[in-house]
N, CA, C and O of each residue as an XYZ file, in Angstrom:
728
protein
N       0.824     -1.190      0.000
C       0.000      0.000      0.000
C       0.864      1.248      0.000
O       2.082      1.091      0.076
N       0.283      2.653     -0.089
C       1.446      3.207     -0.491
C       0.977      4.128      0.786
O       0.134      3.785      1.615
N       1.700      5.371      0.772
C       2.029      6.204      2.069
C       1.235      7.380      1.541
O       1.616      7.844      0.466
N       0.237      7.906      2.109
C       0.053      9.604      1.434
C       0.013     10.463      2.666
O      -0.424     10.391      3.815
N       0.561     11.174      2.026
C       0.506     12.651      2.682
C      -1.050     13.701      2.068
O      -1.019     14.190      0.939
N      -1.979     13.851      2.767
C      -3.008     14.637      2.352
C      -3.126     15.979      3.035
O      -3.523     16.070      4.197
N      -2.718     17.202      2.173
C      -2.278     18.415      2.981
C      -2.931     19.219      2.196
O      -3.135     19.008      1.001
N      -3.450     20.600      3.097
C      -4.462     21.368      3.094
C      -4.145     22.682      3.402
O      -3.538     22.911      4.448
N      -4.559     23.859      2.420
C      -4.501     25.275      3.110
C      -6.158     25.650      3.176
O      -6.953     25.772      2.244
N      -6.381     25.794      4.724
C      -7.948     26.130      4.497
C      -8.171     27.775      5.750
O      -7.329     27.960      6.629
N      -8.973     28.422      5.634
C      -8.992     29.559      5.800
C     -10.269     29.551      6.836
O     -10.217     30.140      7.916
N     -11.297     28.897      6.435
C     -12.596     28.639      7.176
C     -12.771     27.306      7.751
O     -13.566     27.316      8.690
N     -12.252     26.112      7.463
C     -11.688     25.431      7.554
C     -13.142     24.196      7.146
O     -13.454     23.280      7.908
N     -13.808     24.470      5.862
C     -14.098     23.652      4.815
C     -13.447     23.348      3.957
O     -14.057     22.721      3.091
N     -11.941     23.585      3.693
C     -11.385     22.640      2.726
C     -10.357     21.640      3.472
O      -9.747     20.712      2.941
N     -10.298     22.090      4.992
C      -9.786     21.072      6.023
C     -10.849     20.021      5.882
O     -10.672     18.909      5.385
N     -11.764     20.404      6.280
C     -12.888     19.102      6.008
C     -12.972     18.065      4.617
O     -13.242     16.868      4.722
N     -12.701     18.727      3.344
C     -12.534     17.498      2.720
C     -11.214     17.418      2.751
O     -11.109     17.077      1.573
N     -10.027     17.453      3.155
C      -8.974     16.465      3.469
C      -9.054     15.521      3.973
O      -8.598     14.409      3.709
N      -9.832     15.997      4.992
C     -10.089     14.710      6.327
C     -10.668     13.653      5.540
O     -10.031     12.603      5.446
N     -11.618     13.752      5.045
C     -12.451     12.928      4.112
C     -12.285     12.190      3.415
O     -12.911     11.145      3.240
N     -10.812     12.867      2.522
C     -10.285     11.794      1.445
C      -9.225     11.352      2.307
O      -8.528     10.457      1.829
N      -8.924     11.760      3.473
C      -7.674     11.015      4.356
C      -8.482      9.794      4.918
O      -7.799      8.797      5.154
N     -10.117      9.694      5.226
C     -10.388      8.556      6.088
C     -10.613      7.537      4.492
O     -10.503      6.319      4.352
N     -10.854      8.289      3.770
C     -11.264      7.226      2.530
C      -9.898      6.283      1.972
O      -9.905      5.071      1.757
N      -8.883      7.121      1.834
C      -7.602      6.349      2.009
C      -7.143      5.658      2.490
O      -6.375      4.782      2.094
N      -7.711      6.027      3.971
C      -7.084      4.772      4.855
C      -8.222      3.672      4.852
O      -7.876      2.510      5.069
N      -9.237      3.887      4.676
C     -10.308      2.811      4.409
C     -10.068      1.751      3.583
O     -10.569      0.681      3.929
N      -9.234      1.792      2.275
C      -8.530      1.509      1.308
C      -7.623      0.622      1.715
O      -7.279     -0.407      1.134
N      -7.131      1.182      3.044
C      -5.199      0.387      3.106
C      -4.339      0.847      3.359
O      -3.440      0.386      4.063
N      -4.408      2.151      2.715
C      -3.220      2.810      2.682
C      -3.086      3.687      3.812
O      -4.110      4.178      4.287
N      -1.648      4.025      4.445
C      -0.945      4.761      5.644
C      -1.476      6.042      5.036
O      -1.489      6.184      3.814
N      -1.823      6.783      5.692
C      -2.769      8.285      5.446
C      -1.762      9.228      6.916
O      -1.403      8.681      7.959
N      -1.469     10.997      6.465
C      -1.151     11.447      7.407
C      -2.139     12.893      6.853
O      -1.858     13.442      5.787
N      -3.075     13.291      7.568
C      -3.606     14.637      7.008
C      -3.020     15.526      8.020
O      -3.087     15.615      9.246
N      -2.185     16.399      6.701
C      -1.307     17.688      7.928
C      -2.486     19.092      6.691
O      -3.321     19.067      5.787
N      -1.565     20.272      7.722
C      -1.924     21.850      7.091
C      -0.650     21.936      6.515
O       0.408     21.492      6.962
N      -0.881     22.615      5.372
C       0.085     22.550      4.189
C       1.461     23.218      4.601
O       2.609     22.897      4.296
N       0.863     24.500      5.585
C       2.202     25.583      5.877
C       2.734     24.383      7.060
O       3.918     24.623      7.292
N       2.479     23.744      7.495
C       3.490     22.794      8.403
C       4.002     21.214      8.125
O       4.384     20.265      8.810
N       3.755     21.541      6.558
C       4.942     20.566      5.805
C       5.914     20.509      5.676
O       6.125     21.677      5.350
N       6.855     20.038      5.656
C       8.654     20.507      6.204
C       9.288     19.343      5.086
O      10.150     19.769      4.317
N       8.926     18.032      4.984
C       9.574     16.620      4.379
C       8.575     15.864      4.037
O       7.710     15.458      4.813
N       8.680     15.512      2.220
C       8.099     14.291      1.923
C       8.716     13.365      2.035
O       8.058     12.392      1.667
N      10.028     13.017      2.479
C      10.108     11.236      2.395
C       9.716     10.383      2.725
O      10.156      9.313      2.303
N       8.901     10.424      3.456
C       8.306      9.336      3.847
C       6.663      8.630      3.421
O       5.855      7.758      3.740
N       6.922      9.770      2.458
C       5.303      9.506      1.425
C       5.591      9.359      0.151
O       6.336     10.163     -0.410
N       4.954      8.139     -0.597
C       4.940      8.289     -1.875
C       3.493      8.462     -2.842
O       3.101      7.796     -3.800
N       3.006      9.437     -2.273
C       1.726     10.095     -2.246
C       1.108     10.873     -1.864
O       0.362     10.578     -0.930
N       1.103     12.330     -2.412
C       0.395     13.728     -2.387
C      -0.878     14.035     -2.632
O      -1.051     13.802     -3.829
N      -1.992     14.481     -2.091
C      -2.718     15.303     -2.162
C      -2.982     15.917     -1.448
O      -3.128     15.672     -0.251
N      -3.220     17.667     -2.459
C      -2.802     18.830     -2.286
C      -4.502     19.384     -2.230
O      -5.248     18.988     -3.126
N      -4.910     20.067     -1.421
C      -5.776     20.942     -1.663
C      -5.876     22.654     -1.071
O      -5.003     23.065     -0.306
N      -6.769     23.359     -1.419
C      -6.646     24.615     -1.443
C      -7.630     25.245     -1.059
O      -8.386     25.084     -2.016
N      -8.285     25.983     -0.184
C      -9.291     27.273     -0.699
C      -8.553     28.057     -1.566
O      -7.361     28.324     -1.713
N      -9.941     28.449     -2.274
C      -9.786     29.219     -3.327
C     -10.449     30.351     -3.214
O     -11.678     30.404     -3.173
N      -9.608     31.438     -3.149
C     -10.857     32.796     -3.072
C     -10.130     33.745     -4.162
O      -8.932     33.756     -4.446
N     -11.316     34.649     -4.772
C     -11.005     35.919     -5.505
C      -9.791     35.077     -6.767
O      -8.818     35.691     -7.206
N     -10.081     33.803     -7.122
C      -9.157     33.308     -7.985
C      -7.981     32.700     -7.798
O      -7.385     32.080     -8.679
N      -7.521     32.880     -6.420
C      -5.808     32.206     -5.505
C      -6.348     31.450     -4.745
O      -7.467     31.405     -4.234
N      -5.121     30.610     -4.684
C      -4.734     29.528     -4.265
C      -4.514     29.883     -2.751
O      -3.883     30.939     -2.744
N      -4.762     29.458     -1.440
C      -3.972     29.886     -0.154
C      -2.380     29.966     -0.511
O      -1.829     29.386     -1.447
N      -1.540     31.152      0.825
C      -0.407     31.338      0.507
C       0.614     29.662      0.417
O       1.522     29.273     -0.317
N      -0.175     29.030      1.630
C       0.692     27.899      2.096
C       0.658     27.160      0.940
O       1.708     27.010      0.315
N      -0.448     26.631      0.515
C      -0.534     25.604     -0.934
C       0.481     25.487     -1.704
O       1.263     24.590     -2.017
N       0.209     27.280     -2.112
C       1.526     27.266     -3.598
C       3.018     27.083     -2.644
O       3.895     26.325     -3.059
N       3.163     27.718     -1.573
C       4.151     27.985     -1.635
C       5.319     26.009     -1.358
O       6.522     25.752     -1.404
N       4.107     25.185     -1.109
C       4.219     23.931     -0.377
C       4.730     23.158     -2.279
O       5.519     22.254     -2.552
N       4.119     23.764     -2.923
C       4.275     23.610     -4.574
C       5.467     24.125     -4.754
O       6.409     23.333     -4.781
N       5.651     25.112     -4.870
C       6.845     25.403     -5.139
C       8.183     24.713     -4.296
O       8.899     23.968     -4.966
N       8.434     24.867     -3.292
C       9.179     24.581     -2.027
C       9.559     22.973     -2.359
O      10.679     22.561     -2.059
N       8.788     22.282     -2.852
C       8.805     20.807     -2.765
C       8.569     20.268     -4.051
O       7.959     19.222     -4.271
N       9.105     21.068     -4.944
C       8.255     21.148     -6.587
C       9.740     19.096     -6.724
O       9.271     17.998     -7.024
N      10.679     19.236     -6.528
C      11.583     18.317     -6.946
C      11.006     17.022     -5.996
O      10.848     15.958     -6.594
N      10.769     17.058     -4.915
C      10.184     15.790     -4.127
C       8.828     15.514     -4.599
O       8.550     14.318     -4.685
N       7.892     16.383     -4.933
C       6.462     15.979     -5.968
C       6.859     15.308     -7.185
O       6.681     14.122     -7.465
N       7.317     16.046     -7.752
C       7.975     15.652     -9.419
C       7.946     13.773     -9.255
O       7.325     13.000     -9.985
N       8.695     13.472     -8.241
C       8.925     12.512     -8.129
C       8.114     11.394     -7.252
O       8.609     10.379     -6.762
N       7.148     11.695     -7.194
C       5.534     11.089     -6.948
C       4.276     11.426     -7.128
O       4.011     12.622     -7.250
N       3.323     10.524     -7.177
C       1.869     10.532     -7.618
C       1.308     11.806     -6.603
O       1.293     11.896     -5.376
N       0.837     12.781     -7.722
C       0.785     14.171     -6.907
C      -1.316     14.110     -7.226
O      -1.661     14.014     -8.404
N      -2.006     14.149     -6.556
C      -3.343     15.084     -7.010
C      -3.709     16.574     -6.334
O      -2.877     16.883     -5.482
N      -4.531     17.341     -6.482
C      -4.797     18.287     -6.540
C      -6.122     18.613     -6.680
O      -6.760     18.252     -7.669
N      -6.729     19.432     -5.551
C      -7.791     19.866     -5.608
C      -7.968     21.069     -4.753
O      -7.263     21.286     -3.768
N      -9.084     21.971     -5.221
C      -9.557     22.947     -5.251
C     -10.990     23.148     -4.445
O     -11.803     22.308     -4.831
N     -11.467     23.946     -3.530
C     -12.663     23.804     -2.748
C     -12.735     25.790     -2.565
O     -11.845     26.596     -2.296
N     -14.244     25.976     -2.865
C     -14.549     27.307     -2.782
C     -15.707     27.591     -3.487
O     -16.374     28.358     -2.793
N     -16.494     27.246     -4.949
C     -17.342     27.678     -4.700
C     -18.880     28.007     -4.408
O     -19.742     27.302     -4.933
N     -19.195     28.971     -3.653
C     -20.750     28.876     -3.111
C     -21.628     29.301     -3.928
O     -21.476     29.844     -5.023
N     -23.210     28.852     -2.964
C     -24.290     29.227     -3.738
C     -25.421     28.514     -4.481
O     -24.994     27.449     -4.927
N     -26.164     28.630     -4.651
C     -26.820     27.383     -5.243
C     -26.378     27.720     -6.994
O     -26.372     28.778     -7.622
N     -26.063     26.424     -7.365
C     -25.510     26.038     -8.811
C     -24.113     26.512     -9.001
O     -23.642     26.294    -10.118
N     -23.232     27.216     -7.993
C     -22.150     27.827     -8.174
C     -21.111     26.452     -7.978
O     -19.979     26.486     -8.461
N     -21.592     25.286     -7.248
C     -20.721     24.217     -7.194
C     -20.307     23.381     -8.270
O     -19.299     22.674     -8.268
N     -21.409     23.540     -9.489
C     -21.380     23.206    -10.334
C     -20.919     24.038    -11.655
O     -20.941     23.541    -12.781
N     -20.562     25.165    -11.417
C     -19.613     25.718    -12.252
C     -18.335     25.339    -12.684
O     -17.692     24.788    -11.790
N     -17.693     25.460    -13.867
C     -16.425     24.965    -13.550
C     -15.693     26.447    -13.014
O     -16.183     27.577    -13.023
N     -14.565     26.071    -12.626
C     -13.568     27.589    -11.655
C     -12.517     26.461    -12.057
O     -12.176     25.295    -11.857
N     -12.154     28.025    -13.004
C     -10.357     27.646    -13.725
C      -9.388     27.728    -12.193
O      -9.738     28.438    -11.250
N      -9.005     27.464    -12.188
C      -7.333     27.199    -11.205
C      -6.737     28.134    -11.773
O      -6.684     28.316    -12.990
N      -6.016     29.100    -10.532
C      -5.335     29.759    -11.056
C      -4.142     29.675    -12.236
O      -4.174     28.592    -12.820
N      -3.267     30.440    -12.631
C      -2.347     30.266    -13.709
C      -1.254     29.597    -12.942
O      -0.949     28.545    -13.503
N      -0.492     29.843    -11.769
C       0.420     29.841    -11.213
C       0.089     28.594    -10.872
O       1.064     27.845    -10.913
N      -1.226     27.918    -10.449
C      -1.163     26.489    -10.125
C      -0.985     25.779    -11.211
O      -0.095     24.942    -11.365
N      -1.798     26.076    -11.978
C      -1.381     25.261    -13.594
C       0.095     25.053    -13.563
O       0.682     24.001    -13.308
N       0.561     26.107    -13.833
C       2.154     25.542    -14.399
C       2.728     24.505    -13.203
O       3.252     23.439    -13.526
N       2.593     24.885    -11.868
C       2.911     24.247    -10.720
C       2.789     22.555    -10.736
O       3.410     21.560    -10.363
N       1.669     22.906    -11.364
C       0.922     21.134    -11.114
C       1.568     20.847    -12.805
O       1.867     19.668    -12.613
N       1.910     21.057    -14.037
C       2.402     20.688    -15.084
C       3.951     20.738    -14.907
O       4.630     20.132    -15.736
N       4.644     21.499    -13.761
C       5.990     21.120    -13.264
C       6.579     19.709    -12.855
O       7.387     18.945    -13.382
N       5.756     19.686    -11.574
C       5.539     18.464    -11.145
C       5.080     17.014    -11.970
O       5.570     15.887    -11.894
N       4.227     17.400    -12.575
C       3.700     16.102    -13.406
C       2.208     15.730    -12.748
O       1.762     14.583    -12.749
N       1.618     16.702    -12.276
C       0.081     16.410    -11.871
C      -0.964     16.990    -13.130
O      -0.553     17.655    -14.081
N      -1.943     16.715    -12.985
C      -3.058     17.041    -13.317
C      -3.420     18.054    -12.794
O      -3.276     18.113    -11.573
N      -3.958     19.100    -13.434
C      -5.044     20.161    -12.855
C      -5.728     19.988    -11.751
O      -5.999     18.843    -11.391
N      -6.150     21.142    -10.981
C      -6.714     20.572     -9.959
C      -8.818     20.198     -9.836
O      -9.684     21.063     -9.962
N      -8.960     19.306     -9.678
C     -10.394     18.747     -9.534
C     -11.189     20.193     -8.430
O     -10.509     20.740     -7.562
N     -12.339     20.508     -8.638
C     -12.832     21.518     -7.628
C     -14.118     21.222     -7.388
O     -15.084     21.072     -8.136
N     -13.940     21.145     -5.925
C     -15.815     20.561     -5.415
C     -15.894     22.189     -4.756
O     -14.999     23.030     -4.830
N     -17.117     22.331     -4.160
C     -17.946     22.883     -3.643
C     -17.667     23.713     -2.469
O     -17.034     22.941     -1.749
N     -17.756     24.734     -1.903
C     -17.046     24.942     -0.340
C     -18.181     25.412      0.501
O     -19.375     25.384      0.204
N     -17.634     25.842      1.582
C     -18.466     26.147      2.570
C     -18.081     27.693      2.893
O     -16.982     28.128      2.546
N     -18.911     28.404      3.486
C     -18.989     29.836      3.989
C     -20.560     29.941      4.498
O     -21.665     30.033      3.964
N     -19.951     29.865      6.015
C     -21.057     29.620      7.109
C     -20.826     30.713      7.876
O     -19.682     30.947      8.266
N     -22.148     31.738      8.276
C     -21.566     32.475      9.400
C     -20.959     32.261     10.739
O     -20.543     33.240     11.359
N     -20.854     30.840     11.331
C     -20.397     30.894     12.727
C     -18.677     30.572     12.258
O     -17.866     30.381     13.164
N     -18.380     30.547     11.306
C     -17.274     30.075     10.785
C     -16.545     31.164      9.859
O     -15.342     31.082      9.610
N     -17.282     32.086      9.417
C     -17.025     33.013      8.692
C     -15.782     34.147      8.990
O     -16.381     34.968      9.685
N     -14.430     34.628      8.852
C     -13.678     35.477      9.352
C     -13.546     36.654      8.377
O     -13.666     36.445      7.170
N     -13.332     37.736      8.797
C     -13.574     38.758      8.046
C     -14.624     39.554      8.289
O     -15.388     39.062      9.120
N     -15.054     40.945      7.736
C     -16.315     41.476      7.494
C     -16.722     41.074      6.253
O     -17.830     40.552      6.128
N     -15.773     41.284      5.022
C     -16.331     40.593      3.758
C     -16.999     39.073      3.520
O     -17.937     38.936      2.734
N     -16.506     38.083      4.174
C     -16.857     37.005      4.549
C     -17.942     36.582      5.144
O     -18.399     35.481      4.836
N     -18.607     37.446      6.190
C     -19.244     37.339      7.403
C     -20.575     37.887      6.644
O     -21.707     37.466      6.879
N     -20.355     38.574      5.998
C     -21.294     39.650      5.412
C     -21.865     38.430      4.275
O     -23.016     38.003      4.367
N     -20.879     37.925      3.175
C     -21.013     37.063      2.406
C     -22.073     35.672      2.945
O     -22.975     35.079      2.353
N     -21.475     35.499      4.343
C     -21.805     33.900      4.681
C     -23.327     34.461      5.023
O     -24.110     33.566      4.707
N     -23.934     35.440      5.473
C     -25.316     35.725      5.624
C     -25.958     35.717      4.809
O     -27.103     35.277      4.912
N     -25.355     36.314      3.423
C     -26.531     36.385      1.772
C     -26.729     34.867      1.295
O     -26.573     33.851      1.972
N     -27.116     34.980     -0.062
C     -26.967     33.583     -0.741
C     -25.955     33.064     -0.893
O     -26.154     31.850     -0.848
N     -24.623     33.351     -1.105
C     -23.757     32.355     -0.800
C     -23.384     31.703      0.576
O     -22.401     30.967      0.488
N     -23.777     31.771      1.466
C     -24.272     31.771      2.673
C     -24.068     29.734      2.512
O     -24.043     29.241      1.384
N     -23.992     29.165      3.309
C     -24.278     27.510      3.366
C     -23.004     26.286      3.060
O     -21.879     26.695      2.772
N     -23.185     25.285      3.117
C     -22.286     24.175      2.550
C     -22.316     23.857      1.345
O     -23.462     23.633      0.958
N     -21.587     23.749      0.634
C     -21.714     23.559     -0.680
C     -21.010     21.962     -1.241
O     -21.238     21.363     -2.291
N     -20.212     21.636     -0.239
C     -19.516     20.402     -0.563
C     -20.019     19.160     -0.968
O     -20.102     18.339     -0.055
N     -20.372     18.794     -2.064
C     -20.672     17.327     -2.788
C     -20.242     15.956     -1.765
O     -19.907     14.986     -2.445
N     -20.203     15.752     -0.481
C     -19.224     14.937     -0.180
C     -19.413     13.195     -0.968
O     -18.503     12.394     -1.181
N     -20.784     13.038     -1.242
C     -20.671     11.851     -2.283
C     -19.742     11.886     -3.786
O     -19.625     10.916     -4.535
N     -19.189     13.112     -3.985
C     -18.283     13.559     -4.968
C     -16.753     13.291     -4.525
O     -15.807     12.759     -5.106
N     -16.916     13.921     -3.173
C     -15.333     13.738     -2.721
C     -15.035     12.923     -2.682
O     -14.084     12.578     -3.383
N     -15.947     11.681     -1.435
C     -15.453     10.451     -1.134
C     -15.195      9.568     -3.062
O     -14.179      8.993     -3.453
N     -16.079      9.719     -3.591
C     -16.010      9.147     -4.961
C     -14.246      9.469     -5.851
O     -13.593      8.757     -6.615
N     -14.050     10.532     -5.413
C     -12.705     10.850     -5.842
C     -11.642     10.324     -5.476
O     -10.708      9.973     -6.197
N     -11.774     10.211     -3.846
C     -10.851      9.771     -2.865
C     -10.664      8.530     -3.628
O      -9.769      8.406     -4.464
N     -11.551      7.571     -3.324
C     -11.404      5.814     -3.378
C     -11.187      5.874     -4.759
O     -10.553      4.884     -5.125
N     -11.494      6.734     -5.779
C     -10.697      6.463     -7.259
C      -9.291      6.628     -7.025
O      -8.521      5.837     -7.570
N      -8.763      7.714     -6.158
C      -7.688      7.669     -6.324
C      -6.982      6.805     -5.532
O      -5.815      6.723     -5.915
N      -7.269      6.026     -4.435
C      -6.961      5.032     -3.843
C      -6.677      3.687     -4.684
O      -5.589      3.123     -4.802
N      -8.029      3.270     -5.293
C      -7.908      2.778     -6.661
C      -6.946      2.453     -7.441
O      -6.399      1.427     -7.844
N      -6.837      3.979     -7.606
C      -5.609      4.145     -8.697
C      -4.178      3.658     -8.081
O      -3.483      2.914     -8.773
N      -3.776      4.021     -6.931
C      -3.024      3.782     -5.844
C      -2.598      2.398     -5.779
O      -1.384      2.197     -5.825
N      -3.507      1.250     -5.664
C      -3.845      0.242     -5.286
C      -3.297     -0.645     -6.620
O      -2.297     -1.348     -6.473
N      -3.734     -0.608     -7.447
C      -3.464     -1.201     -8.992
C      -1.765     -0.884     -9.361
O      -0.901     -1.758     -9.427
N      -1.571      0.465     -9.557
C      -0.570      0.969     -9.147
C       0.971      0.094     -8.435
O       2.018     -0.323     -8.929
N       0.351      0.131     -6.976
C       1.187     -0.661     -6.199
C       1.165     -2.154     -6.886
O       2.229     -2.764     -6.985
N       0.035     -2.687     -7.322
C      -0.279     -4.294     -7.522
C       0.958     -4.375     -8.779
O       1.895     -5.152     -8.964
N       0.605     -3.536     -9.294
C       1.595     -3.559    -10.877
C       3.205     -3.173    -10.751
O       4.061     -3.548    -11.553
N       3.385     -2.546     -9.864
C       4.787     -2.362     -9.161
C       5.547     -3.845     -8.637
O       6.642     -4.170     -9.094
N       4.752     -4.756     -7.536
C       5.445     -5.290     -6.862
C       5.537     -6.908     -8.106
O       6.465     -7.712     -8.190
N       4.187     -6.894     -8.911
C       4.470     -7.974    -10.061
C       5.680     -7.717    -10.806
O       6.539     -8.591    -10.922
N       5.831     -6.260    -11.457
C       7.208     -6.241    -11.978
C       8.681     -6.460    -11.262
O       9.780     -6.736    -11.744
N       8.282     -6.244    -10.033
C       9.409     -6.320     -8.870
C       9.586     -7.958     -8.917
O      10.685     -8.416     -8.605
N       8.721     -8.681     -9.230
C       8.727     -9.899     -8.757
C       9.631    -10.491     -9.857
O      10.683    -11.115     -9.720
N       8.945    -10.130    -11.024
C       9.672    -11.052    -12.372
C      10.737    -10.230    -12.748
O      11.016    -10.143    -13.944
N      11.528     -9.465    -11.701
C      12.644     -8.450    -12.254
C      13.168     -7.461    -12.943
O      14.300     -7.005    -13.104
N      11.622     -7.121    -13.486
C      11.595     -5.969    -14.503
C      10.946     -4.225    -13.738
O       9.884     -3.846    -13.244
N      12.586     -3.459    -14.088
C      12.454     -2.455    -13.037
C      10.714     -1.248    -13.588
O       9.715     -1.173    -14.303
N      11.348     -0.748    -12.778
C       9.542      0.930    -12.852
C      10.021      1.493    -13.106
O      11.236      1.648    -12.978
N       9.074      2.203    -13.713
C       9.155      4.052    -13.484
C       8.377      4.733    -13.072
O       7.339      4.076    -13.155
N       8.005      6.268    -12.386
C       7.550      6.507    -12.042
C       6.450      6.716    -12.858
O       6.758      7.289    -13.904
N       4.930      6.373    -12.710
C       3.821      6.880    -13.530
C       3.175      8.301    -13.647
O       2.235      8.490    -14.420
C-alpha cells in the first residue's frame, strides 16, 4: 500500500474538512494516510503520495498551498501528486467549472500532476472570518456547498488508482523488470 501525505490550506476550515475525508477514505482503502496543514509541511520522504488541496478565493490559491508547490516542486515531481480545489458557493455555483489559477497550472504541469479537480465549499456564518466574509456567509452564498458523495467518490478512485498501481509495481518487482515513475 502506499504512504500519502493529504495536505491542506484552508482559511474557514471547509477545505480542512474534505482532506479529512479523502484522508479517512484512504485509509479505508489500506493505505498509511497522514492529514497535515500545508504551511506545516517541512519533508516528503516518507510519502509516496500527495494530495494537495486549497481554498480558493477571488481566484488564488492559499499562501501555504503554492508555496508547499513550489518549495517541494523536486520531491512531488517525483511522486503521484493530485490536486484539488474547494470554494465555490451558492446554489448552482458548485457546479460551475472555476479555472485554477495560472500559477497552479504551471505548478501542477511542473511536477507532473493534473489540474486541480474543484468541489464545492463552505462559507457559514459561525465560521465566517472577516467582514467581507461574514457579510457574504449571511446572503446567498451563505451555506455548505460540498458534494461529499463527490469527494469520497474521488478519494477511493484515487486510492484505486493507488492500489493497482502498487499491484503492478510489486508484479514487476517480482519477475525483475524495473519501474518508473507513472
Amino acid at each position: 500500500m502506499s504512504r500519502f501525505l493529504v495536505a491542506y490550506a484552508s482559511k474557514m476550515g471547509g477545505t480542512r474538512g474534505i482532506a479529512e475525508v479523502v484522508g479517512t477514505e484512504l485509509s479505508a482503502a489500506g493505505h498509511e494516510v497522514a492529514v497535515a496543514d500545508a504551511g506545516d509541511v517541512r519533508d516528503l520522504t516518507s510519502f509516496d503520495s500527495v494530495v494537495l488541496g486549497s481554498a480558493i478565493y477571488t481566484g488564488r490559491w492559499r499562501s501555504e498551498a503554492v508555496r508547499l508547490l513550489k518549495r517541494h516542486a523536486a520531491a512531488l515531481a517525483e511522486r503521484r501528486v493530485w490536486l484539488f480545489q474547494s470554494g465555490p458557493c451558492g446554489d448552482g455555483q458548485s457546479r460551475e467549472p472555476v479555472q485554477p489559477p495560472a500559477n497552479v497550472i504551471r505548478l501542477a504541469s511542473r511536477i507532473g500532476a493534473r489540474p486541480p479537480v474543484t468541489f464545492g465549499g463552505r462559507l457559514e456564518p459561525e465560521t465566517a472570518t472577516g467582514w467581507l466574509a461574514r457579510r457574504m456567509a449571511a446572503g446567498p452564498l451563505g451555506g455548505d456547498y460540498r458534494d461529499w458523495d463527490e469527494i469520497r467518490a474521488w478519494a477511493r478512485a484515487i486510492a484505486g488508482e493507488r492500489s493497482a498501481r502498487n499491484s503492478d509495481t510489486a508484479e514487476l518487482r517480482h519477475s525483475g523488470t524495473q519501474t518508473q515513475r507513472n
